[in-house]
C-alpha positions as CSV (number, residue, x, y, z in Angstrom):
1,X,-8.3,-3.6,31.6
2,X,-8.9,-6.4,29.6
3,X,-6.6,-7.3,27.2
4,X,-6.9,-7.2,23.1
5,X,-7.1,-10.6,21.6
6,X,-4.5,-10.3,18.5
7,X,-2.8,-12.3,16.0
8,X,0.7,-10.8,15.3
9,X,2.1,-10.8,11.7
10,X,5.9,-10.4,10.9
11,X,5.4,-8.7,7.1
12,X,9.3,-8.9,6.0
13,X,9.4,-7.2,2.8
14,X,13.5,-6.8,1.0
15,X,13.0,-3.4,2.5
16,X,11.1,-2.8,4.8
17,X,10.5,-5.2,8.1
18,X,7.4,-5.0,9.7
19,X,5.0,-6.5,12.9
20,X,1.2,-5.9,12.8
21,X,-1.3,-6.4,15.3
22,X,-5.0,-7.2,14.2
23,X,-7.7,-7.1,16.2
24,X,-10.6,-10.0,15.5
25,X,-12.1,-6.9,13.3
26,X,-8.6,-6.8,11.3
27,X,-8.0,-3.3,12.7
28,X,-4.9,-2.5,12.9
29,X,-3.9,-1.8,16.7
30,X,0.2,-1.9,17.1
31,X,2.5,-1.4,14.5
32,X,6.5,-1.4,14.2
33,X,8.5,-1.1,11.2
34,X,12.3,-0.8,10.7
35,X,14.9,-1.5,7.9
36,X,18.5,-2.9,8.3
37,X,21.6,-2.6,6.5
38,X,22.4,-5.0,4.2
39,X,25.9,-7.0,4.5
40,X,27.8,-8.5,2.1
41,X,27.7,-12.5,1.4
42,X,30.9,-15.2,0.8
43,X,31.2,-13.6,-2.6
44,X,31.1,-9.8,-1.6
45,X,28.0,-9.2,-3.0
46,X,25.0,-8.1,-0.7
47,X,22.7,-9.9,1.1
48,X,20.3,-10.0,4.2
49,X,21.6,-9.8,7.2
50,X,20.1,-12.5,8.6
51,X,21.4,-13.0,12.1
52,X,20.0,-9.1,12.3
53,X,16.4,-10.0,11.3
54,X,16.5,-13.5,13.2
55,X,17.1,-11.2,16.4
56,X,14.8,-8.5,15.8
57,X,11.8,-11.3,15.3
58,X,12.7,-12.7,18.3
59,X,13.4,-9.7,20.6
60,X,10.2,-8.1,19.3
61,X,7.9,-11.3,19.8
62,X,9.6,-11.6,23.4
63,X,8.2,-7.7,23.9
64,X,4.9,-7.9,23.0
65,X,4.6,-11.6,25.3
66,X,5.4,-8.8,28.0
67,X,2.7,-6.1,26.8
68,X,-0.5,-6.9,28.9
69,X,-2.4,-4.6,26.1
70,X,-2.8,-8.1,24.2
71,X,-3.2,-11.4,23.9
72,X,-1.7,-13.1,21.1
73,X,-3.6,-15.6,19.9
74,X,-1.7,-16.4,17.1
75,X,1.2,-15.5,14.7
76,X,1.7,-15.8,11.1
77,X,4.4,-14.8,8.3
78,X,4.9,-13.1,4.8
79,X,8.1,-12.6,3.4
80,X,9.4,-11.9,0.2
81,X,10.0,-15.1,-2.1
82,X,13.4,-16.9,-4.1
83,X,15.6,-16.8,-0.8
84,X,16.2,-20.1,1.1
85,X,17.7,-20.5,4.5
86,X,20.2,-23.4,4.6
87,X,20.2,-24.8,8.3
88,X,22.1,-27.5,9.3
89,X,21.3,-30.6,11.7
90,X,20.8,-28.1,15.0
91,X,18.9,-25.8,12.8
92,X,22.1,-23.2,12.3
93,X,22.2,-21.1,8.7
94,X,25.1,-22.6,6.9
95,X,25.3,-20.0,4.8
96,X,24.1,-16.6,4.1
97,X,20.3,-15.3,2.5
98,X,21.9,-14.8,-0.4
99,X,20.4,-11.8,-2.8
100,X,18.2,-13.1,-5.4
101,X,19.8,-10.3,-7.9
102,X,22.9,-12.2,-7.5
103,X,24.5,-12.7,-10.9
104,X,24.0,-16.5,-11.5
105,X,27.3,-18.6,-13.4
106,X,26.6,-18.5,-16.9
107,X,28.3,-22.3,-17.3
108,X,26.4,-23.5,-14.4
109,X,23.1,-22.4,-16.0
110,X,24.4,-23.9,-19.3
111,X,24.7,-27.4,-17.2
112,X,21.5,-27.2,-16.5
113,X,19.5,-26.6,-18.6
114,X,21.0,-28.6,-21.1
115,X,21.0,-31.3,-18.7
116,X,17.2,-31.0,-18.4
117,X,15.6,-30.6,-21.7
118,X,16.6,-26.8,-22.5
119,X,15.1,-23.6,-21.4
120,X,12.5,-23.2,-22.8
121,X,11.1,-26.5,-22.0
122,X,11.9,-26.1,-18.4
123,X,10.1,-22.8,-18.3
124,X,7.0,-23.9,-19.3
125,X,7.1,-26.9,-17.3
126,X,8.0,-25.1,-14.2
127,X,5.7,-22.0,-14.9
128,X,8.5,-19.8,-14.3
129,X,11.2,-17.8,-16.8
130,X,14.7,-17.9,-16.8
131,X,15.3,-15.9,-14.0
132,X,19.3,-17.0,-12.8
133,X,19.0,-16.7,-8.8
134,X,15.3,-15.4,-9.0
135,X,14.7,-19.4,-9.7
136,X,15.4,-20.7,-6.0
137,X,15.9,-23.7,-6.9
138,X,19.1,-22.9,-9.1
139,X,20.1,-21.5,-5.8
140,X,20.7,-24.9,-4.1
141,X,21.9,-26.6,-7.6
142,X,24.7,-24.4,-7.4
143,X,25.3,-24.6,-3.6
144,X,25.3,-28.6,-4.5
145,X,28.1,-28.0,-7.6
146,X,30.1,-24.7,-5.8
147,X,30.4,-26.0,-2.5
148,X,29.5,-29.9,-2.1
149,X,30.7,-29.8,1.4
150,X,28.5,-27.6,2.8
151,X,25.7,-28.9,0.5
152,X,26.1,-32.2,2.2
153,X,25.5,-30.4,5.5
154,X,22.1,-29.1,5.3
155,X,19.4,-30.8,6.7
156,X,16.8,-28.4,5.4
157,X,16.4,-25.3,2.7
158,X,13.4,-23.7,4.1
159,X,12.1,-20.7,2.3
160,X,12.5,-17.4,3.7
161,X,8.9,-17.6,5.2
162,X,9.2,-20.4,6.7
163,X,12.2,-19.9,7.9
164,X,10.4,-17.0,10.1
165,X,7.8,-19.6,11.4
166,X,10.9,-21.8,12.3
167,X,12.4,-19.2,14.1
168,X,9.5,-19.4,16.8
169,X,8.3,-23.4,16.1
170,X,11.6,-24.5,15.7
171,X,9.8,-27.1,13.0
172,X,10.7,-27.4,9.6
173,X,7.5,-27.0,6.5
174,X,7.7,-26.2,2.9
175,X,4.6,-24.0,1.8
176,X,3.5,-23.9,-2.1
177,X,3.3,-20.7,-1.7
178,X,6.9,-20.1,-1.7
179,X,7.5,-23.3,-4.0
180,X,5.3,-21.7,-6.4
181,X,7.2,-18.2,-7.2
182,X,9.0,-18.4,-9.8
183,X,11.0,-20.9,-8.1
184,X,11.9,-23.6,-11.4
185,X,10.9,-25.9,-8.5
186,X,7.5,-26.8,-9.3
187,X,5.6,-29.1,-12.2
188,X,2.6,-27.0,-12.8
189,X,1.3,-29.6,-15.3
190,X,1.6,-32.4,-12.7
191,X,1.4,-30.5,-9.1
192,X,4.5,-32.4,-7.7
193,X,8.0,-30.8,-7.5
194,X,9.7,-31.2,-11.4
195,X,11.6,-34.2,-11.9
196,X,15.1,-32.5,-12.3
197,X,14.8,-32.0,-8.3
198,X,14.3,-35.6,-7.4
199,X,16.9,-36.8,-10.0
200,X,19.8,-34.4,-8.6
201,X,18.4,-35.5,-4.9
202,X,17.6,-32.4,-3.8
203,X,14.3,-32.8,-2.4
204,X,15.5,-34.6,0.3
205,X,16.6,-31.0,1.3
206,X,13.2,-29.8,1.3
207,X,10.8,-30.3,4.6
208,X,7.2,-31.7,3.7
209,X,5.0,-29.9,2.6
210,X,2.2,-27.9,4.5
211,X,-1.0,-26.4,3.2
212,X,-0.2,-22.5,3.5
213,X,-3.9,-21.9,5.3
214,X,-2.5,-24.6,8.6
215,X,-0.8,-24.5,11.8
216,X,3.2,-25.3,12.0
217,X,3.0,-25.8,15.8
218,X,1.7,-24.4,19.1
219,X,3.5,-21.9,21.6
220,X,3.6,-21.0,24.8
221,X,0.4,-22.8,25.9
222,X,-1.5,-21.9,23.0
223,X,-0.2,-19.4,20.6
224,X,-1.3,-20.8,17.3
225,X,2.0,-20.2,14.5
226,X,1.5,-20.0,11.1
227,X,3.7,-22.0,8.5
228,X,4.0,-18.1,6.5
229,X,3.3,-17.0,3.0
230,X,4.8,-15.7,0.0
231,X,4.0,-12.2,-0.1
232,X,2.5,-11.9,-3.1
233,X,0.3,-14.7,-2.8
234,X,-0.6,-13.7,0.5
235,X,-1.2,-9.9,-0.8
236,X,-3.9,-12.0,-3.3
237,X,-6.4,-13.9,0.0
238,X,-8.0,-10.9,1.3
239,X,-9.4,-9.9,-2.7
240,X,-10.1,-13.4,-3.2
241,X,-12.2,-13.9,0.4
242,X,-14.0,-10.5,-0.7
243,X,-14.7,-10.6,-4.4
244,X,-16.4,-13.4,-6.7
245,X,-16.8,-11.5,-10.3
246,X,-13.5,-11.9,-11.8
247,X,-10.6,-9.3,-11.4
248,X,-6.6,-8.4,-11.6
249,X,-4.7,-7.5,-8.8
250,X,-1.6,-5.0,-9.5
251,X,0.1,-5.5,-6.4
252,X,2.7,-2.9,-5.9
253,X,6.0,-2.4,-4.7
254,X,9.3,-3.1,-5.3
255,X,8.0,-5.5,-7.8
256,X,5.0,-4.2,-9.5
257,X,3.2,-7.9,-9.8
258,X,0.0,-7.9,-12.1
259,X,-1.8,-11.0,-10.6
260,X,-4.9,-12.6,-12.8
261,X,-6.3,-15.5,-10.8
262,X,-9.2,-16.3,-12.9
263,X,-6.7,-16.6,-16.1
264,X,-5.4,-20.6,-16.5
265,X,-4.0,-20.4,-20.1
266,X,-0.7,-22.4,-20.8
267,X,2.0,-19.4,-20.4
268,X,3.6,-19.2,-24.4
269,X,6.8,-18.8,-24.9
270,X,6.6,-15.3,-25.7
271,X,5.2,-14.4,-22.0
272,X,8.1,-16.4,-20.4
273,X,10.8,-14.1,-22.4
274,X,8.5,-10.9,-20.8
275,X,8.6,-12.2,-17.5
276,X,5.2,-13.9,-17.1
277,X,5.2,-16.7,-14.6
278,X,2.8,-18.5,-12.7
279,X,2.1,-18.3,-9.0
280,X,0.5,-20.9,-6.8
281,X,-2.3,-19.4,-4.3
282,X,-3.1,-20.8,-0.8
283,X,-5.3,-23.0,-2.1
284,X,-2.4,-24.6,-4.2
285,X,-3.9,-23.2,-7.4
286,X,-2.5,-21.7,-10.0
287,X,-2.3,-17.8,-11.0
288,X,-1.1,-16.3,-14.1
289,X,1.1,-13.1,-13.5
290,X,3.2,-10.4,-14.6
291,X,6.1,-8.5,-12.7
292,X,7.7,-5.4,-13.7
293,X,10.6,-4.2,-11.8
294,X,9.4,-0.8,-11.2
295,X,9.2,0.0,-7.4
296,X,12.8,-0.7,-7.7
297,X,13.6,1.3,-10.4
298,X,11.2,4.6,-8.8
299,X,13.2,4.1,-5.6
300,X,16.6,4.8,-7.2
301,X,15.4,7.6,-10.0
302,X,13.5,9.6,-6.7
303,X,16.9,9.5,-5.2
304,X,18.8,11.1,-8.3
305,X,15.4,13.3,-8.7
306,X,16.1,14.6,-4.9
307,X,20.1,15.1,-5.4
308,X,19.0,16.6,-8.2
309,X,16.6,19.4,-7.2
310,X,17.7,19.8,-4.0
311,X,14.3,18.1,-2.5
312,X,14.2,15.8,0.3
313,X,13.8,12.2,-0.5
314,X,9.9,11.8,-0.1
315,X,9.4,14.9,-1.9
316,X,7.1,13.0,-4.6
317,X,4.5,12.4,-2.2
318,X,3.5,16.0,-2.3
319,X,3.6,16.0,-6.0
320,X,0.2,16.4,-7.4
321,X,-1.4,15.4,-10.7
322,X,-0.7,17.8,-13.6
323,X,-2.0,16.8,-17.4
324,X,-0.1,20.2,-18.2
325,X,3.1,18.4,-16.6
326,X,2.8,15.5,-19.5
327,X,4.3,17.0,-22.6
328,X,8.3,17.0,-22.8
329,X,10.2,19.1,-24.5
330,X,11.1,17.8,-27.9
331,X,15.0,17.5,-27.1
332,X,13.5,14.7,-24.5
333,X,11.7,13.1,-27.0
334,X,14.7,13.1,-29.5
335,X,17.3,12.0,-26.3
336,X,15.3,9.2,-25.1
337,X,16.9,5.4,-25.8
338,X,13.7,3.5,-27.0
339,X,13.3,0.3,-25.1
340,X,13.4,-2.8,-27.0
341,X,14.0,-6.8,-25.9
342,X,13.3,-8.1,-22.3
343,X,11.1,-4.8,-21.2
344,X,10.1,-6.4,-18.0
345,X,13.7,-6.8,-16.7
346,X,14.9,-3.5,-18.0
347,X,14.5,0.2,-16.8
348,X,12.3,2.5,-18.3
349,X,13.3,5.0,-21.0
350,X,13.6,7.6,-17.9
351,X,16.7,6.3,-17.1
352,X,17.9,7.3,-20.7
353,X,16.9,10.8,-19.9
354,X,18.7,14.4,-18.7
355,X,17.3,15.8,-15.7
356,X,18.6,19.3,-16.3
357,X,15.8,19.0,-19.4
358,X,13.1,19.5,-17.2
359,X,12.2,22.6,-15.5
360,X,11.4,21.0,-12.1
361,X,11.0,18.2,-9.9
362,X,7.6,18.2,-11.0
363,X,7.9,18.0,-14.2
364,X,11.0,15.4,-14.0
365,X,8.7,13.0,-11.7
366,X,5.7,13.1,-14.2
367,X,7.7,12.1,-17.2
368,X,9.2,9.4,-14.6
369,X,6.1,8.0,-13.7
370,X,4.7,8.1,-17.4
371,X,7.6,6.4,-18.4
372,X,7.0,3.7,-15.9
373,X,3.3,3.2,-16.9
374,X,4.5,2.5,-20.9
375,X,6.0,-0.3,-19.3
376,X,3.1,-1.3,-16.9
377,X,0.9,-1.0,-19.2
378,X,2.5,-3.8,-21.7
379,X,3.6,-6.1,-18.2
380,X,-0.5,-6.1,-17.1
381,X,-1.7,-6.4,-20.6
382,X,0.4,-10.0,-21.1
383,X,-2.3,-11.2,-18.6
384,X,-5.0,-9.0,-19.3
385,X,-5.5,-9.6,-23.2
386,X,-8.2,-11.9,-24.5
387,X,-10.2,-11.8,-20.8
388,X,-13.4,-10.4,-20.0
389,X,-12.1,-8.7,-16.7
390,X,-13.3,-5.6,-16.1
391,X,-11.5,-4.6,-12.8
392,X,-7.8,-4.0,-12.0
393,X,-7.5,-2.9,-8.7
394,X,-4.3,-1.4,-8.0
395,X,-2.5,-1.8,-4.0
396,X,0.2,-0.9,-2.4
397,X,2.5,1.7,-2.4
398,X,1.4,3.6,-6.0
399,X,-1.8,2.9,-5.5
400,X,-1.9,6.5,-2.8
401,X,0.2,7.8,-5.9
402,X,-2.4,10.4,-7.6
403,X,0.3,10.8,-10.7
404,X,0.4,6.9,-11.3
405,X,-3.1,6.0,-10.5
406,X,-4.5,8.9,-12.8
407,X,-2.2,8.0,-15.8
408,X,-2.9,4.2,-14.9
409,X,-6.9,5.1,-15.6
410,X,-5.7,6.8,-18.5
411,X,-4.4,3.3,-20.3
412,X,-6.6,1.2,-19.5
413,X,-9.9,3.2,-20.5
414,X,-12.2,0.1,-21.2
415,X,-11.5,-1.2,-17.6
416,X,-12.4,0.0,-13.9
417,X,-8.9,1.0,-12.8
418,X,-9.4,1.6,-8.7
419,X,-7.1,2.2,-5.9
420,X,-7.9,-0.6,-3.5
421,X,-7.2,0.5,-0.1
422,X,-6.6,-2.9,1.8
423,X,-3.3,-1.1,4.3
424,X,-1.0,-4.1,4.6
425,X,-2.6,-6.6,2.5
426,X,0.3,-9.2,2.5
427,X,-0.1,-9.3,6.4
428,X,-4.1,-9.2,6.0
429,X,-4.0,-12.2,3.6
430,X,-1.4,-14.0,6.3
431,X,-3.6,-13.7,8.8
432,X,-7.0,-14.8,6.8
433,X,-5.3,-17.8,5.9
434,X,-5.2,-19.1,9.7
435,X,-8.4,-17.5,10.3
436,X,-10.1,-20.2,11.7
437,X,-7.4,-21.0,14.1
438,X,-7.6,-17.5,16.0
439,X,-10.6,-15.7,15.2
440,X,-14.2,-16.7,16.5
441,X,-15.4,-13.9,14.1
442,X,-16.4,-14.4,10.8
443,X,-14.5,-13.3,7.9
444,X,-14.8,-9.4,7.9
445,X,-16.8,-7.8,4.6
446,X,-15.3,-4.5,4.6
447,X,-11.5,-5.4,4.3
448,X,-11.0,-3.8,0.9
449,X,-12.2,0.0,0.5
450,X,-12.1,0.9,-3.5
451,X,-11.7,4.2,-4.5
């Protein structure tokens, strides 16, 4: 039997870890998926366990090199963004992947930005709010101030993804991809890295920098490997290969990212302090977006909904879509904690909520969900307003959520809201961008079925 010619894509979401193989047709033929356990870093708070997820890549790629089912013809990365890998001169991690929800030292963050022309300033410039660890960059300026010595050992910060690609290459890139998420890294106005990194020396800890659609090296006689993505970004390539008429992405999942690639207004202040930032695609462009932490937040209140009820864990995934479910009691109404400030960063007014008000699970979950889509609905429309965008396509996990999708339509009545079936689009998009490299095909025209 002749094997399968494949390219293999390591999806590494904060959650779940995933391999995919894709046929030339982008048919998905072998899947494996796990999670881990997270550990706790230097400072006790948790983090990645990294030697885990180093081992698994490897054991698994070391499998499928032994499965005579497939050929690999190439490999390729996504992986969630604002985590570096600090390796030293043998290419060992000095230190753990620390947790971008680390708190970040409030008189560190007052050094810099007052060394640096203030926050505001800085947040334009770099495209990006003020995010403490979520901005990458702070990362390593407070590696450099907390612990110099160890600073002064690393040869390279590599980006989780391309950290994965140097796991198999053993090369060092930097990809814009992962430079251009929220990082404070990045001089949107002048497409080089922002002057505060080259004055505080710290892009000598960066490798150079690849274009995210080339090759980081070649393995085992031919095995072409990816430099990896950003996730999001990556979750972006297989809408922007497919479509030409302008359109939003709401990529979902533990972030709930509103992406508007055809949008290049200068981000106002006003959208920095709600969370706006701007992306940088494959192509090294720039994309406006939105995020909302609501994946996070539906994955904790499920939980407490469960416990609650007495319902396994997945239970909402047989809830279906009720309009007679929508109208709380008024003791709700008079209860709930009205959200004001920073909405983007905070819960929903669910979490302000009793759940022995509601009758049922059911009940509970659609006041859950319609609290989350109050909030999704001011996150998308920060991108949306003033455009002549018609479609949002929604993917990912809510987007096979009949509750969300339905109340979704519901606020956004002058636009084409449509679940956008693309399974695994952050691994699809990794593997487009290195398309030429594996695939003798050309690019597929039924990647994305809307619904």
């Amino acid at each position: 039997m002749q094997a399968t010619p494949v390219i293999l894509i390591f999806d590494i979401g904060k959650t779940n870890k995933k391999l995919l193989l894709l046929d030339e047709d982008y048919q998905l033929v072998h899947e494996v998926a796990t999670q881990f356990n997270e550990i706790i870093d230097d400072d006790g708070f948790a983090c990645e366990d990294l030697n885990k997820l180093t081992n698994w890549v490897l054991v698994e790629f070391q499998n499928l090199l032994t499965n005579n089912a497939f050929e690999i013809k190439a490999v390729n990365f996504s992986g969630y963004g604002a985590s570096f890998v600090y390796l030293d001169e043998l290419g060992k991690p000095l230190l753990p992947l620390y947790n971008y929800l680390k708190p970040y030292p409030p008189a560190l963050s007052e050094q810099f930005y007052k060394t640096y022309g203030g926050e505001s300033m800085l947040a334009k410039q770099t495209a990006s709010p003020v995010l403490g660890s979520l901005n990458s960059g702070l990362q390593l300026y407070r590696i450099k101030y907390e612990k110099p010595a160890i600073y002064n050992q690393i040869k390279y910060a590599l980006h989780l993804p391309q950290y994965l690609s140097f796991i198999l290459t053993k090369t060092y890139h930097t990809d814009l991809t992962s430079i251009g998420c929220h990082t404070h890294l990045w001089d949107f106005q002048n497409s080089c890295y922002h002057h505060w990194v080259n004055k505080e020396g710290i892009d000598s800890k960066f490798a150079p920098i690849k274009n995210s659609d080339s090759i980081a090296g070649t393995i085992n006689d031919g095995i072409q490997v990816g430099v990896g993505l950003h996730d999001s970004s990556a979750a972006l390539i297989p809408y922007l290969v497919s479509f030409t008429e302008p359109f939003v992405l709401l990529s979902t999942g533990t972030w709930c990212i509103t992406l508007h690639p055809f949008n290049h207004t200068i981000l106002s202040d006003y959208e920095l302090h709600q969370d706006c930032l701007c992306y940088l695609s494959y192509k090294g462009l720039p994309i406006k977006a939105s995020r909302l932490f609501a994946g996070y937040e539906h994955e904790q209140q499920v939980k407490k909904l469960a416990a609650h009820f007495n319902q396994p864990i997945d239970y909402y995934k047989t809830v279906a879509f009720d309009t007679a479910l929508l109208t709380p009691p008024k003791k709700i109404a008079k209860t709930t904690k009205k959200i004001t400030g920073e909405i983007m960063l905070q819960q929903s007014a669910f979490s302000a909520r009793q759940l022995s008000d509601f009758a049922n699970y059911e009940a509970a979950y659609h006041r859950l969900i319609a609290d989350i889509i109050d909030q999704q609905t001011k996150s998308t429309n920060l991108v949306l307003s003033g455009s002549m965008v018609q479609n949002i396509f929604v993917d990912g996990g809510f987007s096979s959520n009949p509750v969300y999708m339905n109340l979704l339509a519901a606020a956004f009545p002058n636009n084409k809201v449509s679940a956008a079936s693309v399974p695994q689009a952050s691994a699809i998009g990794a593997a487009l961008a290195i398309h030429p490299y594996w695939n003798t095909k050309p690019f597929p025209t039924n990647l994305i079925q809307v619904q």
